[in-house]
Kinemage of the C-alpha trace (Angstrom):
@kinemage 1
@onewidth
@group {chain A} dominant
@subgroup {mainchain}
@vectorlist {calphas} color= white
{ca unk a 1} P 54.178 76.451 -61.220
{ca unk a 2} L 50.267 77.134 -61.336
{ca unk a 3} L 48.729 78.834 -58.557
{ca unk a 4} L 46.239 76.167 -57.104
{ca unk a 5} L 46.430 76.893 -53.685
{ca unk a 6} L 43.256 78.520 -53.323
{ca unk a 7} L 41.393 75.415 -54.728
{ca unk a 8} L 43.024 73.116 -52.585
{ca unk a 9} L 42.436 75.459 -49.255
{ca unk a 10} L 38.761 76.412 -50.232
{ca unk a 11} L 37.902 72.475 -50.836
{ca unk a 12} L 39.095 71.652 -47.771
{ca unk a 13} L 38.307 74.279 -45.812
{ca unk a 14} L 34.352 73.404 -47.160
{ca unk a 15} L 35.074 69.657 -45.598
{ca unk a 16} L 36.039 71.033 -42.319
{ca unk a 17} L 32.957 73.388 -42.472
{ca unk a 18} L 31.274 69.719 -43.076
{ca unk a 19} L 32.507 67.873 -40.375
{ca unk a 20} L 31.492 70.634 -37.727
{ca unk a 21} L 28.165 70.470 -38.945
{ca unk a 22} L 28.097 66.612 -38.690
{ca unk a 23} L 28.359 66.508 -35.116
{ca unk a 24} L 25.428 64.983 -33.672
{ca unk a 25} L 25.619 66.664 -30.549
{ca unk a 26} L 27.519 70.248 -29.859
{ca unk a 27} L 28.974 68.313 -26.447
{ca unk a 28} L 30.855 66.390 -28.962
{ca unk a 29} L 32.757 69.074 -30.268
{ca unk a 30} L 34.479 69.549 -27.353
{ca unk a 31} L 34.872 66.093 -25.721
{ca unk a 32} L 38.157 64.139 -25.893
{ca unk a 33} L 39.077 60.709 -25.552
{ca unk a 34} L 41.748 58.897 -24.081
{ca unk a 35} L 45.234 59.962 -25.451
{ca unk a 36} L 43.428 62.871 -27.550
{ca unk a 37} L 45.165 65.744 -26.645
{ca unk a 38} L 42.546 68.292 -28.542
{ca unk a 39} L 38.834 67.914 -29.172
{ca unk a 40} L 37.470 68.765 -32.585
{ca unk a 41} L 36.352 72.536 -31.137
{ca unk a 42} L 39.499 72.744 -30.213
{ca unk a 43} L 41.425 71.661 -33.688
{ca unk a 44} L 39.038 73.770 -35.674
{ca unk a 45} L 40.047 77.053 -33.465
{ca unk a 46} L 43.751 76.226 -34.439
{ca unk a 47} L 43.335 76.177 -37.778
{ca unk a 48} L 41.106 79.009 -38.089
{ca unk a 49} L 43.900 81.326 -36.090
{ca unk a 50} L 46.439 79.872 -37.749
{ca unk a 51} L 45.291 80.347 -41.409
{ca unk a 52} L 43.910 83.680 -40.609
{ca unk a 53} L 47.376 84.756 -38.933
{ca unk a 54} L 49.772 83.154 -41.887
{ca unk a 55} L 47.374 83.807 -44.954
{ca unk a 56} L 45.680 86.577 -43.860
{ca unk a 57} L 47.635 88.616 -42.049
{ca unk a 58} L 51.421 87.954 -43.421
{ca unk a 59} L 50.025 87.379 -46.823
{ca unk a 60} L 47.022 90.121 -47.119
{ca unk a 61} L 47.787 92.048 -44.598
{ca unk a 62} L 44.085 91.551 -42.589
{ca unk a 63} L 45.379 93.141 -39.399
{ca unk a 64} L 44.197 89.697 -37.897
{ca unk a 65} L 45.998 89.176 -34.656
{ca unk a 66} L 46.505 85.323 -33.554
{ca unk a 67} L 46.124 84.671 -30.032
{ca unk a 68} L 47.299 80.847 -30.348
{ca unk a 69} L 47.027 80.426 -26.195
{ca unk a 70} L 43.035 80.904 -26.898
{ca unk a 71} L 42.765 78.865 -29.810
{ca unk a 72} L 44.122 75.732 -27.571
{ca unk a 73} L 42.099 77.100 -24.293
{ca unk a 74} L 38.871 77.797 -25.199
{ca unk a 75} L 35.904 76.025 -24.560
{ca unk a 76} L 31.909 75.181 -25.645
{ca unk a 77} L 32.178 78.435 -28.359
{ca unk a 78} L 28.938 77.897 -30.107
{ca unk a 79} L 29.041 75.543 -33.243
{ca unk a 80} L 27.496 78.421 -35.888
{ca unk a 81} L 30.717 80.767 -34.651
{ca unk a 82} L 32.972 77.880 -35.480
{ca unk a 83} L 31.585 77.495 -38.920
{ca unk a 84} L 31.211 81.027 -38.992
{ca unk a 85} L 34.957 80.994 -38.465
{ca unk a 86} L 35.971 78.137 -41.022
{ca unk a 87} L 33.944 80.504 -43.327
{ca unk a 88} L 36.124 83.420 -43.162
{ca unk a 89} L 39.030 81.875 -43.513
{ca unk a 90} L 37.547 80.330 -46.601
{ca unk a 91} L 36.650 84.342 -48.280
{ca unk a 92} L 40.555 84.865 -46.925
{ca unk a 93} L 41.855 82.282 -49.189
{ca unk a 94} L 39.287 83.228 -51.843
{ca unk a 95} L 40.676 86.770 -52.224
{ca unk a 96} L 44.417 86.374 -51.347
{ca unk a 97} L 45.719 83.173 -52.617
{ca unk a 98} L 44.075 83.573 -56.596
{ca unk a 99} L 46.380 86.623 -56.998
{ca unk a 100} L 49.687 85.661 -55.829
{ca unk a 101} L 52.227 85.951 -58.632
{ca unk a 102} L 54.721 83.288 -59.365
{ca unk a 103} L 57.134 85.822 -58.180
{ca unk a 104} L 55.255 85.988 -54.827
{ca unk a 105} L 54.655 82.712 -54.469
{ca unk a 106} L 59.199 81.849 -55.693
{ca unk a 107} L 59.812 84.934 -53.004
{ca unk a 108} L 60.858 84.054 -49.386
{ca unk a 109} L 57.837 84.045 -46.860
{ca unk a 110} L 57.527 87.038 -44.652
{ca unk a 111} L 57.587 84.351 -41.439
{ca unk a 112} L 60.326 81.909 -40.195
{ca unk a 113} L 58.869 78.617 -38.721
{ca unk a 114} L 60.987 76.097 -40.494
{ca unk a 115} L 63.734 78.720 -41.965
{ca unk a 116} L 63.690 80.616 -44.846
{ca unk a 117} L 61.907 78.645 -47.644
{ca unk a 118} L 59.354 80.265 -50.391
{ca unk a 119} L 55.903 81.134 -49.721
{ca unk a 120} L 55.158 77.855 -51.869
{ca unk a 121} L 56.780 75.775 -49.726
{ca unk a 122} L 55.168 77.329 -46.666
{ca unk a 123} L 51.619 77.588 -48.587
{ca unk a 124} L 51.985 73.683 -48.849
{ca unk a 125} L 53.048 73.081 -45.290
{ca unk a 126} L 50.179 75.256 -44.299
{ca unk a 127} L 47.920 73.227 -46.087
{ca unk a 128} L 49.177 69.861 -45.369
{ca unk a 129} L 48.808 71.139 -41.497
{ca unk a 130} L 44.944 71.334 -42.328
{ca unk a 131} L 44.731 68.086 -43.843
{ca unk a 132} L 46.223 66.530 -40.810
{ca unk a 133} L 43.832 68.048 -38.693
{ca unk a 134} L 41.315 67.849 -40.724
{ca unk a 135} L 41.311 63.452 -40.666
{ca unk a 136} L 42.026 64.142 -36.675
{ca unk a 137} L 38.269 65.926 -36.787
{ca unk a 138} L 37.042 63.564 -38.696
{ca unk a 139} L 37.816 60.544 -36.669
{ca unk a 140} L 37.530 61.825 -33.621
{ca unk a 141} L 33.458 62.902 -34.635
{ca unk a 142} L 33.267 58.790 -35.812
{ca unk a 143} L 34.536 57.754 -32.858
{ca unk a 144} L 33.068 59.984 -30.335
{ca unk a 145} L 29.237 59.239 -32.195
{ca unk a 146} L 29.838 55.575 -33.940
């Protein structure tokens, strides 16, 4: 199995880092509409903690320490510390993901979410979870701005 996981994160993470900065108005970032339960601020913060939590810290040991309640209850943080953000968890993926062995990657993952599967599987659930979030962010910025 090749290691591509750090391509796939990086390119993506680099879209999100896009749609943040293609907000017409910062207000935007943290409006909802009706039956959107998270604005885009809001979804970004999530995957930022998350990714910096299961890659980082499980994976490279960072030390990072995810404080989920926060990422779903804070409000107006400034758009440059959200990209700011997206961009750390970019160098994150940059330096751990490229040197996971096939060993590591075949080996159970430190974390149970969904039971014990490889870090592989959980890599691709991980990154599927930013891809869904990533579209959310995405319409949600067409809608809110047409």
């Amino acid at each position: 199995m090749e290691n591509y996981f750090a391509e796939l994160y990086e390119r993506d993470l680099l879209k999100l880092r896009d749609e943040i900065k293609n907000f017409k108005d910062d207000d935007n970032l943290w409006r909802r509409e009706d039956g959107v339960s998270n604005s885009a601020g809001t979804l970004v913060l999530h995957l930022t903690g998350n990714l910096n939590f299961c890659v980082g810290t499980t994976l490279g040991n960072t030390g990072y320490v995810r404080n989920r309640e926060l990422e779903f209850s804070a409000t107006d943080v400034p758009r440059a510390e959200l990209i700011a953000g997206v961009d750390g968890v970019i160098e994150i993926v940059k330096n751990i993901l490229p040197g996971l062995t096939q060993q590591q990657l075949q080996a159970i993952y430190p974390l149970e979410f969904f039971g014990q599967k490889s870090t592989a599987w959980y890599l691709t659930t991980l990154y599927g979870h930013l891809t869904y979030h990533l579209g959310q962010i995405n319409y949600l910025r067409r809608i809110l701005e047409g």
